[in-house]
C-alpha positions as CSV (number, residue, x, y, z in Angstrom):
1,X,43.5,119.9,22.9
2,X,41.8,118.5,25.9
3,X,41.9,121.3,27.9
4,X,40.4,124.2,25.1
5,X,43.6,126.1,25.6
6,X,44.6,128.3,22.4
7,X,47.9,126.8,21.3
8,X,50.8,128.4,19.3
9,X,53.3,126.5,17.5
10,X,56.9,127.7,17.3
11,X,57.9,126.4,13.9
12,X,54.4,126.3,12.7
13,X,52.7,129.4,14.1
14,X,49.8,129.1,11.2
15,X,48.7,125.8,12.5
16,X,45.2,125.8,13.5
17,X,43.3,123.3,15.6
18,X,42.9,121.2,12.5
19,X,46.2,121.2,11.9
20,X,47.7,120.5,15.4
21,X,44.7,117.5,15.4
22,X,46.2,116.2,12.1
23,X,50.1,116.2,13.0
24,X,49.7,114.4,16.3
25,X,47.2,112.0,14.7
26,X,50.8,110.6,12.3
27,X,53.0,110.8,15.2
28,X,50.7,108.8,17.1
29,X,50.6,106.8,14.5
30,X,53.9,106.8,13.8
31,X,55.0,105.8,17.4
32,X,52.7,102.7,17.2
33,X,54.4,101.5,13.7
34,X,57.9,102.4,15.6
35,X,56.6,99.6,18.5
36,X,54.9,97.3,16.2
37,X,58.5,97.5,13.7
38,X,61.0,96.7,17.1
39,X,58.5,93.9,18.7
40,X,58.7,92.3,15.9
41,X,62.1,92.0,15.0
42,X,63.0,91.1,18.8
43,X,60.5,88.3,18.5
44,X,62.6,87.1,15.3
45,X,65.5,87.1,16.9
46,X,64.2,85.7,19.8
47,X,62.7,83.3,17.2
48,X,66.0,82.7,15.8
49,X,66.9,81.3,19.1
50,X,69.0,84.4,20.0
51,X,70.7,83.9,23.9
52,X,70.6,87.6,24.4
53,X,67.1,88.6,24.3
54,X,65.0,87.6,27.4
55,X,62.1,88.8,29.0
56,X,62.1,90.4,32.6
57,X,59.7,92.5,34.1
58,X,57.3,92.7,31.5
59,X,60.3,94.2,29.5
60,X,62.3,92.6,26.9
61,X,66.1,93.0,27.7
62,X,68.6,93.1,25.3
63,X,72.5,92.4,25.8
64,X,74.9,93.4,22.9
65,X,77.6,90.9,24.7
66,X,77.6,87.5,26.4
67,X,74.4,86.0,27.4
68,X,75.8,85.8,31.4
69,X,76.8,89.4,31.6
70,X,79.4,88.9,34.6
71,X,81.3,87.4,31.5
72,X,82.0,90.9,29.9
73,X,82.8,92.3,33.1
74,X,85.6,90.3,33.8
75,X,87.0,90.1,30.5
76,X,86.5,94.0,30.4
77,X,88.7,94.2,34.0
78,X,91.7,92.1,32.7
79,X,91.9,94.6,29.6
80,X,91.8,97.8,31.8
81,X,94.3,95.9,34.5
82,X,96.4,95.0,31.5
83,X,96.3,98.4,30.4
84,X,97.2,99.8,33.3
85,X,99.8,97.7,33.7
86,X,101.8,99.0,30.9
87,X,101.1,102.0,31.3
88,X,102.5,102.2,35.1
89,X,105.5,99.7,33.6
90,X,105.8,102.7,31.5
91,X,106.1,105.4,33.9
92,X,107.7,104.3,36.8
93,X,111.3,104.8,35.3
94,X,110.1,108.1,34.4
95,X,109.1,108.3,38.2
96,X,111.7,106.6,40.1
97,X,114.2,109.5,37.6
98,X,112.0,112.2,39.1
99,X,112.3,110.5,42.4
100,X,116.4,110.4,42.7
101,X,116.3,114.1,41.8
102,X,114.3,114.4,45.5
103,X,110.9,115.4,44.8
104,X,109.6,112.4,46.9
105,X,106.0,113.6,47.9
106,X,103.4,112.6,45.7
107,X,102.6,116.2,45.1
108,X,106.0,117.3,43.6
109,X,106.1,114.1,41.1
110,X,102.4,115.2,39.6
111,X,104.1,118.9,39.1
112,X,106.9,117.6,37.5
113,X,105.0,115.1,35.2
114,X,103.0,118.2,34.1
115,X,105.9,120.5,33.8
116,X,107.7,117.8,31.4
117,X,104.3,117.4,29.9
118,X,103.8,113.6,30.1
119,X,100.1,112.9,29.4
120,X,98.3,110.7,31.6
121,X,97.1,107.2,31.3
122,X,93.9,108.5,29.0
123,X,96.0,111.0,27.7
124,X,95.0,114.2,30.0
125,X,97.4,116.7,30.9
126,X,96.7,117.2,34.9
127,X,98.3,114.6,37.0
128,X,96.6,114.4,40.4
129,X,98.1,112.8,43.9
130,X,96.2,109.9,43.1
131,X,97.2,108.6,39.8
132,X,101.0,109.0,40.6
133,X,100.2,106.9,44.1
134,X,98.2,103.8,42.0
135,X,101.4,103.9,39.6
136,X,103.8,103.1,42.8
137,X,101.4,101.3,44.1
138,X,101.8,98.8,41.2
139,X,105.7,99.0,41.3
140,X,105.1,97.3,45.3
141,X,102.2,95.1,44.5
142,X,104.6,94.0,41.1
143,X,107.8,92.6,43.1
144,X,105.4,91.0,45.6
């Protein structure tokens, strides 16, 4: 509006100047009661004496876990180690069956995984050098 350009509206194209005025006037508005509507339930919660709200930067920060985030982390770690785990405690018979037949290389046990159409540990269907060298890698690291 600032700049006198004529301006056509896609999915209003009989909006005039008025009209244009008028619908950014509410969303303005609206924006404003959006702010207002989350500052003050963070300051109720914050209120409430909520760990997980803090202020930093002139930003208020929000965490949906534990108040020391490093927490989550490591809890989070010892679920996808555990997982992985059993998944490779799965496979490696399937592996070491492969591997008596004599496809040693890392490259002939992905083929053969995908010819017999195991899926892999998040359920894809392309097995690549690397995922069949962290599974034996776990079989050494396992008898240590």
């Amino acid at each position: 509006m600032e700049s006198k350009v004529n301006f056509v509206c896609c999915d209003n194209p009989h909006a005039n100047k008025l009209t244009i005025h008028v619908l950014a006037a509410v969303a303005e508005h609206e924006r404003d009661m959006i702010s207002a509507r989350t500052s003050a339930a963070l300051q109720a919660k914050k209120a409430q004496g909520c760990p997980w709200i803090s202020r930093k930067s002139g930003r208020t920060v929000v965490r949906l876990g534990a108040p020391d985030p490093s927490v989550g982390a490591a809890a989070g770690r010892q679920v996808l180690q555990k997982q992985a785990d059993e998944f490779a405690a799965k496979m490696l018979p399937i592996i070491d069956a492969i591997r008596s037949r004599g496809l040693t290389t890392l490259a002939a046990i992905a083929d053969e995984l995908m010819r017999q159409k195991w899926p892999t540990a998040r359920g894809g269907e392309v097995w690549t050098l690397m995922a069949v060298s962290n599974i034996l890698k776990r079989k050494r690291t396992s008898h240590d």
